[in-house]
C-alpha positions as a Markdown table, in Angstrom:
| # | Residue | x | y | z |
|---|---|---|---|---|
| 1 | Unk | 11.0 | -5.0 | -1.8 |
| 2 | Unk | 13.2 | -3.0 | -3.1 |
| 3 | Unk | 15.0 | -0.4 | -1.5 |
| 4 | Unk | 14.5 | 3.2 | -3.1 |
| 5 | Unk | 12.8 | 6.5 | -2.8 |
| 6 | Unk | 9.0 | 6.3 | -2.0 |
| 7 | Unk | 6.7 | 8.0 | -4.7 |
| 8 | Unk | 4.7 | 8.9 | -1.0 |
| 9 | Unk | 4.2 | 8.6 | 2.6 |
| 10 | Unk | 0.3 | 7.4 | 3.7 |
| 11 | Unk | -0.3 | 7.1 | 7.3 |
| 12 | Unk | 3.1 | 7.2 | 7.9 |
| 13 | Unk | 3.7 | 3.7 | 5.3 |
| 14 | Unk | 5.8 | 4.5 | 2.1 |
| 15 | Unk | 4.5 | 3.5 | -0.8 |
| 16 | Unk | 7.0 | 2.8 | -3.9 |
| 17 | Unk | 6.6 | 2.8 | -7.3 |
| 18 | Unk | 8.3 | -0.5 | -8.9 |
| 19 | Unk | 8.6 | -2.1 | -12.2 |
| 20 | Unk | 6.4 | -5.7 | -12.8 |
| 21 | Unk | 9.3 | -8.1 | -14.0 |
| 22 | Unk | 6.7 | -10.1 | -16.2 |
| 23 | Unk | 4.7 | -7.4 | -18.1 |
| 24 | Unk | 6.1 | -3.7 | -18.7 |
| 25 | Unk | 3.8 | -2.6 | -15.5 |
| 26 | Unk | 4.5 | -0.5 | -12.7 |
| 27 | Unk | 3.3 | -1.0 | -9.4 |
| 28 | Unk | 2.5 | 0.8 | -6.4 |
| 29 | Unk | 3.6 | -1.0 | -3.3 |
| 30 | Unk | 4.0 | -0.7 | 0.1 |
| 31 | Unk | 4.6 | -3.2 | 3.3 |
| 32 | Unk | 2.7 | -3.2 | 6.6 |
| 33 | Unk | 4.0 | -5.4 | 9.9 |
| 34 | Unk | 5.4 | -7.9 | 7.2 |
| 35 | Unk | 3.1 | -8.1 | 4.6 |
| 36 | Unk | 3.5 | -6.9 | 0.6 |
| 37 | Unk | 0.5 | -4.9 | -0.6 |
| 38 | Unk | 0.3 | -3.7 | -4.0 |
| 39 | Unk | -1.8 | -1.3 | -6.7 |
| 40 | Unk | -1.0 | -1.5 | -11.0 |
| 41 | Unk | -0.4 | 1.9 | -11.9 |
| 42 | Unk | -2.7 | 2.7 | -15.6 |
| 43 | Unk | -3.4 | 6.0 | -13.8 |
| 44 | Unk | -0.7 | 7.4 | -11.1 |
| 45 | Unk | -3.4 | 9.7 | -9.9 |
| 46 | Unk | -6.1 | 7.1 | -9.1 |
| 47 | Unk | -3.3 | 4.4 | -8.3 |
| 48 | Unk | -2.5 | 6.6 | -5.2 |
| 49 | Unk | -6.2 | 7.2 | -4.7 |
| 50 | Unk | -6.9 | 3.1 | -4.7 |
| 51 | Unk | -3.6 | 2.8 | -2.6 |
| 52 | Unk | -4.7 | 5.2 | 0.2 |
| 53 | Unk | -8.3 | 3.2 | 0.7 |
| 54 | Unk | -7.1 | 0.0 | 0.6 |
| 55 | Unk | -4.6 | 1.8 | 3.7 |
| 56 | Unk | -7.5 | 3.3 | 5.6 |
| 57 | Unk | -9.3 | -0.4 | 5.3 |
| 58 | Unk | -6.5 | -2.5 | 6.3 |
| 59 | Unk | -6.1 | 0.1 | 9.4 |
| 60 | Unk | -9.5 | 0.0 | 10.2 |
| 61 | Unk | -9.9 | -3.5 | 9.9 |
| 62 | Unk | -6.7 | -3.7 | 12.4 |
| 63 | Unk | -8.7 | -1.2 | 14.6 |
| 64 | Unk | -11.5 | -2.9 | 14.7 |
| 65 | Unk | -9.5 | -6.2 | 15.9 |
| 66 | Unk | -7.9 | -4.6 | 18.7 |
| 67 | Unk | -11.5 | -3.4 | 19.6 |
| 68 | Unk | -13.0 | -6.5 | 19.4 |
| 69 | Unk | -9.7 | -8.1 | 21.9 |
| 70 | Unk | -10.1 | -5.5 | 24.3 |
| 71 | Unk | -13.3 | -7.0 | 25.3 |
């Protein structure tokens, strides 16, 4: 990913806005322990909405797992 300022900060993750090489499209992405995650941007307002819950899911879905292994 490329290195620049992050649009915001979720959870402690930055999220970045970047340019889609293929179409004129921006994207919202972020990385978490290695993995690219990403949201198109029609909207920036409900972009950042649809970037935070898909956030809170893949943290609760971690939680969860370390729940789960703790047993």
């Amino acid at each position: 990913m490329v290195k620049s300022t992050p649009v915001t900060t979720y959870h402690a993750i930055p999220i970045y806005l970047k340019p889609f090489k293929r179409k004129s499209e921006m994207w919202l992405q972020w990385t978490y322990e290695g993995i690219q995650y990403g949201v198109r941007v029609s909207n920036m307002g409900q972009a950042l909405y649809n970037a935070q819950q898909m956030i809170d899911a893949m943290l609760e879905l971690e939680a969860k797992s370390y729940k789960a292994m703790s047993f």
